[in-house]
C-alpha positions in Angstrom: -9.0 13.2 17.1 -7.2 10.3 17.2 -3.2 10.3 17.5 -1.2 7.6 15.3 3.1 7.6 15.8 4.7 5.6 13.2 8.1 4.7 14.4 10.3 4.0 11.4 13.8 1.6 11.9 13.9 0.6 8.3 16.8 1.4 6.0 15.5 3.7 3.3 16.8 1.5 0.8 17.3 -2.2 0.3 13.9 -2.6 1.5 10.7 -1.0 0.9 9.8 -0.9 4.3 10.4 2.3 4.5 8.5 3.8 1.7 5.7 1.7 2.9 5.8 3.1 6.2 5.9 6.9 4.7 2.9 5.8 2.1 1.0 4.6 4.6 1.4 8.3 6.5 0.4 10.2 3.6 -2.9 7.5 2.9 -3.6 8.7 6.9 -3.2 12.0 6.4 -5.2 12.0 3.1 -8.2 10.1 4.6 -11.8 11.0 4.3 -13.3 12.0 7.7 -11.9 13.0 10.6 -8.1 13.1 10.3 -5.7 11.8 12.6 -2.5 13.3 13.9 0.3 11.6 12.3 3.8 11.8 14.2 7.0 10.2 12.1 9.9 9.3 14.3 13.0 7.5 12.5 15.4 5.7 14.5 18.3 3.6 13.1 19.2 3.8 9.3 16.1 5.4 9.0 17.2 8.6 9.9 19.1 8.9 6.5 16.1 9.5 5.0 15.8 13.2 6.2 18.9 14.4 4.1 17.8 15.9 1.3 18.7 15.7 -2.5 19.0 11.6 -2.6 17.7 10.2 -6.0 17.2 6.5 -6.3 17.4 4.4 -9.9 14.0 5.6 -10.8 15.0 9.2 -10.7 12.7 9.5 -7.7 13.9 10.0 -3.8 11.6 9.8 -0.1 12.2 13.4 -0.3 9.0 14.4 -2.1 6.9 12.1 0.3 8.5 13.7 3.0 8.1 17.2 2.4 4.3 16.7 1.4 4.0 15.2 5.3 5.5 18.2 6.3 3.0 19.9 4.4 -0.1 18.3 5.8 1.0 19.4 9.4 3.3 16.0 10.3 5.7 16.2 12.8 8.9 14.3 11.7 12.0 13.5 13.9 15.4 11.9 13.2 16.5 10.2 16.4 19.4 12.4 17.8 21.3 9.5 18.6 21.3 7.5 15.6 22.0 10.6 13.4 25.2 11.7 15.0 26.4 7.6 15.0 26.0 8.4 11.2 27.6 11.6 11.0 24.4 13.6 10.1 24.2 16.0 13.3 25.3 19.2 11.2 24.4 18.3 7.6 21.3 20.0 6.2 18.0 18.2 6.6 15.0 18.2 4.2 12.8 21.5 5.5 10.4 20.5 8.1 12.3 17.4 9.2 14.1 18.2 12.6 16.2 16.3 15.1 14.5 14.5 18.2 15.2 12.7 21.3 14.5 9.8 23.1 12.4 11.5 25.7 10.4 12.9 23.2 10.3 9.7 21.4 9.0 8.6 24.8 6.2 11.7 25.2 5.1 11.0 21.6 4.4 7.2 22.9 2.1 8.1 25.7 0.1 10.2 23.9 -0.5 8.6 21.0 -3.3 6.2 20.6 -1.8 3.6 18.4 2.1 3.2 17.7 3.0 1.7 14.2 6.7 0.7 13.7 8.1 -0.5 10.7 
């Protein structure tokens, strides 16, 4: 099985970036064939994207993509560091969506077979 880590920096909004990196997670996750494991890791403003509840203009949020990762078996982290720089470390996240660390960050990277940042 092959092992894909999509390292997120992006801003949730103001870009679509983001979104783009989180569609292209649910397109791997929904392939035909052999699936891959898919690991999300967001770093930077990124990281907002794990609180839950956030609606953008069209009514629609990252939240739904988010949980439906969760619920095809992908791990998703919000960079310890970069959360608590926002003041995020205690607010709730979106269920399945936990906080990581840098040497995990770093174990993801060796074992994954191709790393995707966006």
């Amino acid at each position: 099985m092959q092992k894909i880590l999509i390292v997120i920096h992006a801003p949730p909004y103001g870009s679509e970036r983001c979104l783009t990196a989180l569609r292209l997670a649910s397109a791997l996750v929904g392939h035909e064939g052999e699936r891959p494991e898919v690991r999300l890791f967001l770093l930077s403003d990124a990281v907002v994207a794990g609180l839950p509840n956030q609606i953008n203009g069209s009514g629609n949020g990252l939240q739904g993509i988010l949980e439906l990762l969760v619920s095809e078996g992908v791990a998703i982290k919000l960079c310890r560091t970069c959360a608590m720089a926002r003041g995020m470390i205690d607010l709730p996240l979106i269920p399945g969506v936990s906080i990581g660390t840098l040497p995990e960050l770093a174990e993801w990277t060796l074992n994954a077979d191709k790393v995707i940042t966006f």
